[in-house]
C-alpha positions in Angstrom: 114.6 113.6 119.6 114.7 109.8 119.5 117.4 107.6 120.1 117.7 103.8 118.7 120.6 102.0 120.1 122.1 98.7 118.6 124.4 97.5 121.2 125.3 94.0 119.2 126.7 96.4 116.3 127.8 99.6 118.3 125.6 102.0 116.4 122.9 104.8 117.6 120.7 106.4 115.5 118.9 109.7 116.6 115.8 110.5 114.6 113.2 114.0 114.6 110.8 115.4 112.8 111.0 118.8 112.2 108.4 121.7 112.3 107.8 121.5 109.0 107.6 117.7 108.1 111.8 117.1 107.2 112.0 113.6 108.6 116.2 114.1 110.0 118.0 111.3 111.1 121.5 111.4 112.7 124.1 108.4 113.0 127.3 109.2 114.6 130.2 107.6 114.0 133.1 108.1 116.2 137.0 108.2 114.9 135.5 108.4 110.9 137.1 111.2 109.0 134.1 111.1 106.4 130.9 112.7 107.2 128.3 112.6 104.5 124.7 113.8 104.3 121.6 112.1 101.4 118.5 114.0 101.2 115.9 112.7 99.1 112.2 113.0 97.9 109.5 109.9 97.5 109.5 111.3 93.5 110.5 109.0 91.1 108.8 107.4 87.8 106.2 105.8 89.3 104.4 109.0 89.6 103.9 108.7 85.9 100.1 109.4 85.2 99.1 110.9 88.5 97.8 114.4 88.2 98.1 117.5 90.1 96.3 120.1 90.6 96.9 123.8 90.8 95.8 126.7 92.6 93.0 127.7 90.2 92.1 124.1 90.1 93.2 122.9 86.9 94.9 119.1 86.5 98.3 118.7 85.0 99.6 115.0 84.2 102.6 114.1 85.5 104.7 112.8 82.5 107.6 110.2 82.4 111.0 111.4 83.1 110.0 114.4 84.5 111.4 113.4 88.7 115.1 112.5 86.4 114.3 116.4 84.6 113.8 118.2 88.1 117.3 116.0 89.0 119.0 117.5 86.2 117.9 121.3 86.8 118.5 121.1 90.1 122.1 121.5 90.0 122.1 124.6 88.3 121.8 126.7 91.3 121.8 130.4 91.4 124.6 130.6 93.4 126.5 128.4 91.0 126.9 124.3 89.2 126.4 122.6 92.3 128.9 120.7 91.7 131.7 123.2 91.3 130.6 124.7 95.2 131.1 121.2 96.3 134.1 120.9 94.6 135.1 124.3 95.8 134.6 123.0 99.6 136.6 119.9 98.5 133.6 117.7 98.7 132.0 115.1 96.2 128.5 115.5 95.1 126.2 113.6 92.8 122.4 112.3 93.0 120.1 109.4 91.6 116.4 108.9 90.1 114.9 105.9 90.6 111.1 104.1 90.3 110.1 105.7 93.8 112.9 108.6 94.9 114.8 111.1 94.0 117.9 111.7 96.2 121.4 114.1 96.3 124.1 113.8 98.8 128.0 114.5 99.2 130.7 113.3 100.9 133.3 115.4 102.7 136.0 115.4 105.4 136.4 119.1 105.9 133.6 122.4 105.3 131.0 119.7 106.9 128.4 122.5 107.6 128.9 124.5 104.4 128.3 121.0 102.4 125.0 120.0 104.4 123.6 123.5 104.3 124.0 123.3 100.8 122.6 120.2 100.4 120.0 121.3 102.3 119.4 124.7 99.6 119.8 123.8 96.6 117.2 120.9 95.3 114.4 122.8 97.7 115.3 126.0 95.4 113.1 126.2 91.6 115.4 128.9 89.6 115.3 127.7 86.1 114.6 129.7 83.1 112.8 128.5 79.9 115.9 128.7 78.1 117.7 126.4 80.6 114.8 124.3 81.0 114.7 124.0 76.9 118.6 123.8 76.7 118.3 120.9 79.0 116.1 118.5 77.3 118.5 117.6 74.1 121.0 116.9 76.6 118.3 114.3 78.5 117.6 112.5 75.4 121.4 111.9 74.1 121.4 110.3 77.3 118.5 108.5 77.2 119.1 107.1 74.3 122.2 106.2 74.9 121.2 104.5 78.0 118.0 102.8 76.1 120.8 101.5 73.7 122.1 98.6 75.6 120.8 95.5 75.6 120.3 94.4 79.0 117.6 97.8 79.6 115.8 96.8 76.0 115.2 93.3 77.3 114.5 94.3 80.6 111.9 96.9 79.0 110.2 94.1 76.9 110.1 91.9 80.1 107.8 94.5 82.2 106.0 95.1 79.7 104.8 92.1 79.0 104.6 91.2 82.4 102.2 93.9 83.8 99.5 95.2 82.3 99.6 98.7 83.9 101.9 99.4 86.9 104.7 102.2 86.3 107.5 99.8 86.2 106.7 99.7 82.6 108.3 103.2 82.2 111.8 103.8 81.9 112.5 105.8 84.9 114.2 108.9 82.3 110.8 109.0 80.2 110.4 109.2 76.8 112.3 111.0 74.4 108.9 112.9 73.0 107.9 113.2 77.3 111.0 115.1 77.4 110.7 117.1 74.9 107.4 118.5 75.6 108.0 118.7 79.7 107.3 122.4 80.3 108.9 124.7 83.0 105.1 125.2 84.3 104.9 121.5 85.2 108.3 121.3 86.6 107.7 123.8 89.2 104.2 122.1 90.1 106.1 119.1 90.6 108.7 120.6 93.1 106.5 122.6 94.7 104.8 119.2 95.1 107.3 116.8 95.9 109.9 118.3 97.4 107.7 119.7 100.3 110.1 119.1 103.3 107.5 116.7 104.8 107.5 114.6 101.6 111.3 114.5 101.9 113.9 112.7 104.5 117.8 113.7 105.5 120.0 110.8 106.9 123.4 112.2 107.7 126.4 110.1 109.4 129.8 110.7 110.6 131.6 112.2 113.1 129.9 115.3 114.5 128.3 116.5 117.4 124.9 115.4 116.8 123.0 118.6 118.9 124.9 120.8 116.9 124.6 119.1 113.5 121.0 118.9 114.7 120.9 122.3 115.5 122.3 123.6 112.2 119.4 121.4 110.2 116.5 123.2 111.9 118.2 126.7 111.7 118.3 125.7 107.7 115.1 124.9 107.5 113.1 127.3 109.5 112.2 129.5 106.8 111.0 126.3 104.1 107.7 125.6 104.0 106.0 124.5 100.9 102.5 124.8 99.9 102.1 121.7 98.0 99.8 121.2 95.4 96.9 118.8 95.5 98.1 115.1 94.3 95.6 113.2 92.9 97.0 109.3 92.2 96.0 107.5 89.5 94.1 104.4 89.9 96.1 100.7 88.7 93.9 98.0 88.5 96.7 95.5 87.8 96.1 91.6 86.9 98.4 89.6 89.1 96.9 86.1 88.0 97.8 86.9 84.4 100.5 88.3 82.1 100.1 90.4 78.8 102.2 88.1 76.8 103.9 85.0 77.8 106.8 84.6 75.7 108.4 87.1 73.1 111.6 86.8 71.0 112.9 89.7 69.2 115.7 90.4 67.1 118.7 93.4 68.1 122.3 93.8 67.0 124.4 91.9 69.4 126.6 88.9 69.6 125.4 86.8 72.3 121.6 86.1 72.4 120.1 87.1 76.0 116.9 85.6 77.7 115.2 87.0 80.6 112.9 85.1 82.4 110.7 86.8 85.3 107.8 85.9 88.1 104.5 88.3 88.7 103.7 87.7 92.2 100.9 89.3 93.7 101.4 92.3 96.2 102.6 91.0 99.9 99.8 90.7 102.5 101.9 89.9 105.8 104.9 91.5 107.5 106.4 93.6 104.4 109.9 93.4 106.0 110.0 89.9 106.7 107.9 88.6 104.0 110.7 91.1 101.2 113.5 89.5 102.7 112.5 85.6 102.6 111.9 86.0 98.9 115.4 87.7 98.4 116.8 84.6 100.1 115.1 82.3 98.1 116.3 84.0 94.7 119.8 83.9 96.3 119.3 80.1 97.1 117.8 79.8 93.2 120.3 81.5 91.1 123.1 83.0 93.1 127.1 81.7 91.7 127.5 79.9 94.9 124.9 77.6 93.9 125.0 74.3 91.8 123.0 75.6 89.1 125.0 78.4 88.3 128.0 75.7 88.0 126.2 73.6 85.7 125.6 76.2 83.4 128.6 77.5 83.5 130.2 73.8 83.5 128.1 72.8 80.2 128.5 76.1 78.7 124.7 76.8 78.3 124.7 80.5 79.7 127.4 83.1 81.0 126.9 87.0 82.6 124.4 85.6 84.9 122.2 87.5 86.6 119.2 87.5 89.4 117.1 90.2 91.2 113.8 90.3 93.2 112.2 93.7 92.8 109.9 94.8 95.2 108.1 97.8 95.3 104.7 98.9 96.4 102.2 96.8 94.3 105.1 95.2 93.0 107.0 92.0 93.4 109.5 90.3 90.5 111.7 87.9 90.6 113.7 88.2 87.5 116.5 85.7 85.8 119.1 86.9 82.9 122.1 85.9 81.1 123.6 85.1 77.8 122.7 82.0 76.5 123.8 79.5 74.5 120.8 77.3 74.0 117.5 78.8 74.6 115.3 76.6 75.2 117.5 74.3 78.0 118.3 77.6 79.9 114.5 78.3 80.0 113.6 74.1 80.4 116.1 74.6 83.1 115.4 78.2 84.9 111.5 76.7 85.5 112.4 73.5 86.9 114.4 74.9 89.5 111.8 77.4 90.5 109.3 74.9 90.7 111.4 72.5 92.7 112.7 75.4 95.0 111.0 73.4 98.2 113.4 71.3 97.9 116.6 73.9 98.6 115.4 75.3 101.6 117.9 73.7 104.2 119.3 74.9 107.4 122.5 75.0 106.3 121.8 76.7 103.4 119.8 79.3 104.7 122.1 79.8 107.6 125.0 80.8 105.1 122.7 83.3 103.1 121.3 85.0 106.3 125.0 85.3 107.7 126.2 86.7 104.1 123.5 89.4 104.8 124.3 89.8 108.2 128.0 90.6 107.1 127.1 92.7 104.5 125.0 94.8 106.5 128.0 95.4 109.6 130.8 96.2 106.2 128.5 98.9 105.2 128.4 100.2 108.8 132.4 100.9 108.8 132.0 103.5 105.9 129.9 106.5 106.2 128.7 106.7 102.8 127.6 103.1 102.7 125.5 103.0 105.7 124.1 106.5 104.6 123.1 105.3 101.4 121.5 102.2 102.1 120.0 103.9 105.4 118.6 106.1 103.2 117.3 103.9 100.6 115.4 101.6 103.0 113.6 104.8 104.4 112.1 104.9 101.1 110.8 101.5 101.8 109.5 102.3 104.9 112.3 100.3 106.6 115.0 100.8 108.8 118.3 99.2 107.8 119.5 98.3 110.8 116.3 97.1 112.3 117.3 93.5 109.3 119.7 92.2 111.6 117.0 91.2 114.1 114.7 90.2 111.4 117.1 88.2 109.5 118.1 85.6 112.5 114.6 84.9 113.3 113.5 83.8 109.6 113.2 80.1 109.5 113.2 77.8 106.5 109.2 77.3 107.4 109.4 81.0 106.8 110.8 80.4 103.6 108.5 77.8 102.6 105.3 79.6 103.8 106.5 82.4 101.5 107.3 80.3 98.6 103.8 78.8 98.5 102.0 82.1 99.2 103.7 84.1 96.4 106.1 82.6 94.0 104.6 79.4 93.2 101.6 80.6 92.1 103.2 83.4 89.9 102.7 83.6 86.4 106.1 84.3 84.4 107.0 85.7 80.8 110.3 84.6 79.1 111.6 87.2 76.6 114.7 86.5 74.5 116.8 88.6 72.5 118.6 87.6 69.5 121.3 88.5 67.3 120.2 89.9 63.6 121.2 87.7 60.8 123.2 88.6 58.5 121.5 88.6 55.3 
């Protein structure tokens, strides 16, 4: 078993991988009542349009929604609605979809071992009946459509898709209402037998515990669970990161407030991931966060309110996106594209300093609750990072860094500009 120690924020992290792939990793946290367990899969909606392939060789597609579906069944264990046993042991359970991952976790003070064998049973278990797999998919779609409903995920929607030409962030991550309807229990199992393969799938569990024994009750659980996987055969994206499908769209909805998004296609990064992710979530923060004088002046001349700024970065994928409500279009946009191009001239020491010690600060506060530091331990994993490995990274980026960065990705990017307004009344 390896050990990590971070001495400057009292932590220690003990990591192994287990027979059969399960990627376990252990953070202890002495005097915390709460211990808490996420175990996850690298399944999510990006998968869309790969293809596997069975035993007797035949290719099934992998259609949207169908990593949010398995989510769904999942909890419907033979033994009972996961979460009634967790609530039984006193314990709070609940789970997550995204782009790249599927993951389920709880949170407990007492019945630790009874909640993390569970959590290690049920989403590696496939008991689902066509019935229940039928019965399911109306429910999916009320809440799909719900969800595709509100207006910040339709202009977010028409933003990808007119930014990339084919990369899977153009699907919603819960499919299509038709993709739902026709996902079959055959193609369900093919995926979990595929996906959630312990080697495909990691366990970060803090709190409290004796970490040999806790160690020793994970391998015990998974002794006997060993998948034979099916053969995965990724589809090919030949995506154009010099161009964008449409430059500018407006489109009418039923709302009060018109919306505009504005977002940058950078190419893929082709330096140190880590380092390279981080300086461009520091420059959006510099760009557009409320602590900035651009967000006071368009609060201050009433131009744009429910403001709004995230860099997305996945594999093959990095966006810088800008949102709010807007009162005049086209000065929000004039105004959004100046300060991008201009962003050289923000990078100062001073500035950066305060947005690398924010991070820094947010980082140790997630450390001194079990479920935060599980959670976002567990979601960097996913991004082939280790969360507390950014503390080092983050006092050593420069503003040269920053500039370097700025010149290599976002100011060449292309950008689209999609805004949504309110219907007219006729």
């Amino acid at each position: 078993m390896d050990k990590w120690v971070y001495s400057d924020i009292k932590e220690e992290v003990y990591h192994k991988t287990l027979s059969n792939g399960l990627n376990v990793y252990l953070i202890k946290k002495d005097g915390f009542k709460e211990k808490c367990a996420f175990f996850g899969t690298g399944f999510g909606s990006f998968e869309t349009g790969d293809f596997l392939i069975d035993n007797d060789g035949n290719k099934h597609l992998v259609v949207g929604g169908i990593a949010h579906f398995l989510e769904h069944r999942l909890f419907d264990y033979y033994k009972g609605n996961v979460m009634d046993l967790y609530d039984n042991l006193g314990a709070y359970t609940n789970a997550f979809t995204s782009y790249n991952k599927t993951v389920y976790y709880f949170s407990t003070i007492d019945n630790f071992e009874e909640c993390l064998n569970l959590l290690l049973d049920f989403p590696s278990v496939f008991e689902m009946s066509e019935e229940a797999v039928e019965k399911e998919k109306d429910i999916i779609v009320q809440e799909l459509l719900m969800y595709k409903d509100m207006p910040d995920q339709k202009i977010f929607e028409h933003t990808m898709n007119n930014l990339y030409f084919e990369h899977p962030i153009r699907f919603d991550v819960g499919g299509e209402p038709e993709e739902v309807r026709g996902t079959s229990r055959d193609l369900l199992r093919l995926c979990h037998q595929t996906f959630y393969s312990p080697a495909n799938m990691k366990l970060v569990v803090v709190g409290d515990f004796d970490v040999d024994k806790t160690l020793e009750i994970i391998e015990k659980n998974q002794e006997s669970k060993k998948f034979e996987t099916s053969k995965h055969e990724v589809k090919k994206i030949d995506e154009k990161y010099d161009e964008v499908v449409k430059e500018e769209e407006v489109f009418e909805e039923n709302i009060n407030n018109n919306k505009i998004m504005i977002a940058y296609k950078m190419k893929p990064f082709e330096g140190d991931v880590v380092k390279e992710r981080l300086c461009l979530d520091f420059i959006s923060t510099l760009l557009f966060s409320s602590s900035s004088d651009f967000y006071d002046n368009l609060i201050s001349k009433d131009l744009a309110n429910n403001i709004n700024f995230d860099f997305i970065s996945y594999e093959g994928i990095n966006c810088l996106a800008f949102s709010s409500d807007v009162n005049d279009v086209d000065e929000v946009k004039r105004l959004v594209k100046e300060r991008v191009n201009k962003a050289l001239e923000l990078f100062k020491e001073e500035d950066l300093e305060k947005v690398k010690k924010s991070e820094i600060s947010f980082i140790i506060r997630s450390c001194n609750s079990c479920s935060n530091l599980a959670k976002y331990f567990a979601l960097y994993l996913f991004e082939n990072t280790n969360y507390l490995d950014l503390i080092k990274i983050i006092k050593e980026i420069s503003v040269k860094d920053l500039e370097d960065v700025y010149k290599k990705y976002l100011m060449k990017a292309c950008s689209v500009c999609c805004v949504m307004k309110g219907k007219k009344d006729d």
